[in-house]
N, C-alpha and C positions, 0 to 999 in steps of 0.2 A: 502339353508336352510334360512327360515327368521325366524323373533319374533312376537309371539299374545300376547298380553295380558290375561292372565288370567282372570275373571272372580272376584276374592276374592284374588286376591296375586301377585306376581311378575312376568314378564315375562319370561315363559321358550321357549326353543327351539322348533319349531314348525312348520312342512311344511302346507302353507294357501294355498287356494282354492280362486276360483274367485272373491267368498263375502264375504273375509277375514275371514270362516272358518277354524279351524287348525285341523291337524288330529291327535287327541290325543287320542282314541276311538277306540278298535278294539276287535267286534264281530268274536271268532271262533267256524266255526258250526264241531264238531269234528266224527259227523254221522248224515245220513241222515236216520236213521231208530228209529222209534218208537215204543212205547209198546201200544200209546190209539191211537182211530181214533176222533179228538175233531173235532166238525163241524165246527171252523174257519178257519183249519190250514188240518187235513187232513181226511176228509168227503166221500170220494170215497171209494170203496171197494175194487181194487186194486192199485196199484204204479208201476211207473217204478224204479229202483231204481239204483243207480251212481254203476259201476262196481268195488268190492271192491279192485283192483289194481289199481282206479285211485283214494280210499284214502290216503290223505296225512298223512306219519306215523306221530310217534310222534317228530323225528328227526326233520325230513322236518317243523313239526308244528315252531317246537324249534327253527328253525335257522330263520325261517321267523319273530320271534318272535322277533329275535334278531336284526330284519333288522326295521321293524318295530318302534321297541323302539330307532334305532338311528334316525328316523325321527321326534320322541314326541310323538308316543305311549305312555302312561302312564298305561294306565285303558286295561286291557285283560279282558271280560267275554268267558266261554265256554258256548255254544250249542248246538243243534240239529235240528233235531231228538230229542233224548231223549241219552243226552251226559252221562248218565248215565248208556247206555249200548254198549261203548265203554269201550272194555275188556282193566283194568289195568287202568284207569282213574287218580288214583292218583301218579300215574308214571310220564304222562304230567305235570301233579298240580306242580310235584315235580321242574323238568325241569325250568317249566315257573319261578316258584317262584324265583328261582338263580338266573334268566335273570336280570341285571343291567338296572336300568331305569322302570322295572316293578313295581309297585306299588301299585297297585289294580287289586288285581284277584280273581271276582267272577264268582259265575256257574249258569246259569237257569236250573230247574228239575219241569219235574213233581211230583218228590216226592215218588214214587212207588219203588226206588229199594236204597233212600235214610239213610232208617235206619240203614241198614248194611254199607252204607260206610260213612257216614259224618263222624268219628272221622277218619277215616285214612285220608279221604281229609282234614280235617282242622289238624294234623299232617304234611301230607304233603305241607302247605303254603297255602292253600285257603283258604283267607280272608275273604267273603260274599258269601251269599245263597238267591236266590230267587224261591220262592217254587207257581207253578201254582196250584190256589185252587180255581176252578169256580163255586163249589158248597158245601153245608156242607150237601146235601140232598146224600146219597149213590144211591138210584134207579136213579136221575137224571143225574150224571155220567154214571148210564148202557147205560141210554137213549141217552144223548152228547157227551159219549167219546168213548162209546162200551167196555166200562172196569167195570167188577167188582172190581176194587180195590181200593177202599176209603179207606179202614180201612189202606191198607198200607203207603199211602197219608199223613193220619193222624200221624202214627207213624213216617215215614220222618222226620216229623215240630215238632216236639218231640224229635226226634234223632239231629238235627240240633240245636235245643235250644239249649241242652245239650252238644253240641261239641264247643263250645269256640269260634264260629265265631264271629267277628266282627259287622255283622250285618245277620239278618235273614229276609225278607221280604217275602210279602205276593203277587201273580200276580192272577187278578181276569178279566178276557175279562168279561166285561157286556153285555147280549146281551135280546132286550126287549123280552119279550114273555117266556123266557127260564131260567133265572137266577135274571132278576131283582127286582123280590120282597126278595130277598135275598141280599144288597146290605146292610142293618143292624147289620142283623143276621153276615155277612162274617166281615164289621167292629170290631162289638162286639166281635167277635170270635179271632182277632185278637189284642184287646185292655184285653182283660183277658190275653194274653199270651205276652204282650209285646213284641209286632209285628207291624211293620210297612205293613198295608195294601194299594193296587196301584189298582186300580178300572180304566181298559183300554178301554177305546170306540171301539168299533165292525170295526175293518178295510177291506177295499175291496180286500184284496194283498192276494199272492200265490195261494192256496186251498182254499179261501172261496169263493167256485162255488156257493154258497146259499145266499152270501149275498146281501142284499137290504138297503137302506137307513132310512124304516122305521123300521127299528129291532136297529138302533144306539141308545143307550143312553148320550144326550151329555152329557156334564161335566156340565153346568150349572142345569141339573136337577136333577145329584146326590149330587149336596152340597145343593141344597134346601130340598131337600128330607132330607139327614144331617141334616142341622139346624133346621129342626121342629122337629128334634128326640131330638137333643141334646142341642139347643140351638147355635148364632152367631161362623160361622167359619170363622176362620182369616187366611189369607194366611201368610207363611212362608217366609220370603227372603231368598232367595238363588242367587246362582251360576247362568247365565243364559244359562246354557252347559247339564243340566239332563234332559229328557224327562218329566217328570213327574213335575206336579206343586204340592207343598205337603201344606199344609193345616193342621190348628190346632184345637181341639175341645177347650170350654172352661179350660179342665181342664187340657189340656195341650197335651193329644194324637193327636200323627201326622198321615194324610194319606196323598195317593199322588193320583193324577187322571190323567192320561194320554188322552190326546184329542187329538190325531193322527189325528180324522177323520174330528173336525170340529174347532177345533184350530191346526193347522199344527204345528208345532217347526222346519220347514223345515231352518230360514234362522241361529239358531242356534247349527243347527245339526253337532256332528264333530265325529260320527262316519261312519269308516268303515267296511265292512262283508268279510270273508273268507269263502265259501264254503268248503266244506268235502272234495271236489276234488280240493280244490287248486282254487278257480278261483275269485279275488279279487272284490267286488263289491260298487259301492259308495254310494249305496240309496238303500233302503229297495225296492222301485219299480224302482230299475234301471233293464233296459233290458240286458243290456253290461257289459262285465267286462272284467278282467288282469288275463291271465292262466297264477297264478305262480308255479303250478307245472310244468309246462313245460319246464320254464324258470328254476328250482331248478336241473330237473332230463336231461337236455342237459348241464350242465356245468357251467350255469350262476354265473359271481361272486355274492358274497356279492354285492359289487357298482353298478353293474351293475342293479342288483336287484331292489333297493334303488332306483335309478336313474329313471328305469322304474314305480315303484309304485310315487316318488313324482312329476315327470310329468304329470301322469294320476291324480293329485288328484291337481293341480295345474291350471289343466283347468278344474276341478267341477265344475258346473254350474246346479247340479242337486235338482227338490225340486220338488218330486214329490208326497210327500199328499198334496201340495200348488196349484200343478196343477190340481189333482185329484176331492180338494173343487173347484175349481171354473168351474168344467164343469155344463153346465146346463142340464144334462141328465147322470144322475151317475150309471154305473149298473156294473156286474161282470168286476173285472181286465180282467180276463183272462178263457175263456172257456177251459171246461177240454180238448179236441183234444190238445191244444196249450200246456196246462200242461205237456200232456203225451208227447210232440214232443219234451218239452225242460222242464226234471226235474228241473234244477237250477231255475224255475220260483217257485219254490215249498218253502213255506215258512220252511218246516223243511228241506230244501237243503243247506237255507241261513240263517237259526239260526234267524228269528225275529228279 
């Protein structure tokens, strides 16, 4: 175990990586099954999909949670798939929240099956909500997600206000040609309801078999775009540990914009992914990972556990949107054969 410095505050406990990364950050994707087909993420018209005796319960989540947090986990989000249709969801919530050393635990949803649960989840200890809203047009969700279901979308982010979260946030993939003459309109939409909006650049990872480089919207052309609407955007100080650079309007509303694709945040990246099936990953485009269900359902202690997960994150050395930008001929991550041969390459396998 060594010590990172934090960011805004004191040094806490923290197992570091090669470029003195700590892992304090840990993405769990708690299903790999969804309710829309969005063309970043999952475009294809059929899946292969993780055999559901090799999800890991909620037990198994829990103890890993527990192993985790004695490394300097702090921050748990849940995932998917769409972690909102993992039966009994706020059972886990529950679980996590007790876990000692936890201390921030939010959920990503698409927001569709959100309005009936947010108060039991925020009941049950879940602190933040971040709600994917890539369009305020209904038909163009028929058209990018294959979902009729805006209207319930909408009610989510309604139902989520209203439940006492700590924060409620807005997740918007921009992508040219499809969504971005809405990048105002989703703003605004977001500054009426006192919402933190996140506007993410178009990334080449898991299931986006369609993407291309000309369909990105960097980040530099959404706050110009910004500033002629609203006038000089200031950027925010912060932390230099959260994805997102977030940004001020005049009058004080904040957004954040995520540039995965053409500003990396690879060398301050300190989260880690949990696959549905257990299988520990270091980078969103890492090939390789840690089966710790295997290691949980043969015996393995606690330590032993521990042991194995801070060794593997001790020789991290991974930055792979960093490498991703500097190829000179940038096309699909991964053709769909290669998807279907190995689901965990599937961004709703590894929770985004």
């Amino acid at each position: 175990m060594t010590t990172a410095p934090l960011p805004n505050g004191p040094a806490a406990p923290s197992t570091v990586d090669r470029l003195r990364r700590p892992l304090r950050n840990l993405r769990i994707s708690v299903t790999d099954r969804c309710n829309m087909r969005c063309r970043y993420c999952m475009p294809e018209e059929n899946y292969v999909w993780l055999p559901r005796k090799s999800i890991l319960s909620f037990e198994e989540i829990e103890r890993l949670a527990g192993i985790f947090a004695g490394l300097g986990v702090g921050k748990i989000r849940l995932t998917g798939g769409e972690p909102l249709l993992r039966h009994a969801l706020p059972t886990l919530v529950a679980l996590l929240a007790r876990r000692p050393g936890i201390d921030d635990l939010a959920l990503t949803t698409n927001g569709i099956l959100l309005a009936r649960q947010a108060p039991e989840l925020a009941a049950a200890g879940l602190q933040r909500v971040t709600v994917s809203l890539d369009t305020l047009r209904p038909e163009r969700m028929v058209e990018f997600a294959r979902s009729a279901r805006h209207a319930e979308v909408l009610e989510g982010i309604e139902a989520a206000r209203g439940a006492g979260f700590r924060s409620v946030k807005l997740n918007t993939v921009v992508i040219r040609g499809y969504n971005d003459d809405e990048i105002l309109e989703l703003l605004e939409f977001a500054r009426e309801r006192g919402l933190e909006p996140r506007f993410i650049e178009y990334m080449d990872v898991g299931g986006a078999t369609g993407w291309s480089m000309d369909q990105v919207v960097p980040q530099g052309e959404i706050l110009e775009l910004v500033s002629r609407r609203y006038g000089t955007v200031r950027p925010i100080e912060q932390g230099g540990w959260a994805p997102a650079e977030r940004f001020a309007l005049p009058d004080g509303t904040s957004f954040g914009v995520i540039a995965s694709t053409t500003v990396p945040f690879c060398r301050t990246c300190d989260r880690g992914r949990l696959t549905a099936d257990g299988t520990f990953l270091l980078c969103l485009y890492g090939e390789r990972g840690l089966d710790l269900r295997e290691l949980l359902r043969t015996g393995a202690t606690e330590h032993e556990i521990a042991g194995r997960i801070a060794a593997i994150w001790r020789e991290r050395t991974d930055r792979g949107a960093e490498e991703r930008a500097a190829l000179a001929q940038r096309g699909v991550l991964h053709p769909i054969e290669s998807l279907r041969a190995d689901p965990r390459r599937e961004m709703h396998t590894r929770g985004g």
